[in-house]
C-alpha positions as CSV (number, residue, x, y, z in Angstrom):
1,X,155.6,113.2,136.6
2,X,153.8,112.3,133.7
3,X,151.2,109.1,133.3
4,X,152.0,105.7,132.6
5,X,149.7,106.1,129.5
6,X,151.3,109.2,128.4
7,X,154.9,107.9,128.8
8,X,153.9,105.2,126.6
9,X,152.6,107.1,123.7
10,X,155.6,109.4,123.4
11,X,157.6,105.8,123.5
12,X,155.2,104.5,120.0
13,X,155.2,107.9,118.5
14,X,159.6,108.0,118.9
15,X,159.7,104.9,117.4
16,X,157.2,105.7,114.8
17,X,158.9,109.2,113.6
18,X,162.9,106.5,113.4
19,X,161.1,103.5,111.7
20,X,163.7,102.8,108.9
21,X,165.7,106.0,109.3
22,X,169.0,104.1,109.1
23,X,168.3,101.9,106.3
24,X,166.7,105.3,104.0
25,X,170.1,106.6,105.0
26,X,171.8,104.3,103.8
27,X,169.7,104.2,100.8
28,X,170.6,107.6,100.0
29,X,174.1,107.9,100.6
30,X,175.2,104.4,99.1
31,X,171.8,103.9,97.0
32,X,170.0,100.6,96.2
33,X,172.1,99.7,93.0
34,X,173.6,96.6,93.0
35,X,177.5,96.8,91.7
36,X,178.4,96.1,88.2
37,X,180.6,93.2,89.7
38,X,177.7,91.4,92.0
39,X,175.8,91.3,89.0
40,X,177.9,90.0,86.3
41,X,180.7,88.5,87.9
42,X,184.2,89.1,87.3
């Protein structure tokens, strides 16, 4: 069984490597460009 210690820094480096993976997804596939519409209205 591995240490406490090591258990722990597999834990930080996981949640290192998915920091923001969802948002940069969504990013990519619907981009950051807000809609013709939101900007100027009907």
């Amino acid at each position: 069984m591995a240490s406490k210690t090591k258990k722990l820094e597999l834990i930080r480096k996981h949640k290192l490597v998915r920091q923001g993976v969802k948002r940069k997804a969504a990013l990519r596939t619907k981009g950051s460009t807000k809609s013709k519409k939101t900007l100027f209205g009907d």
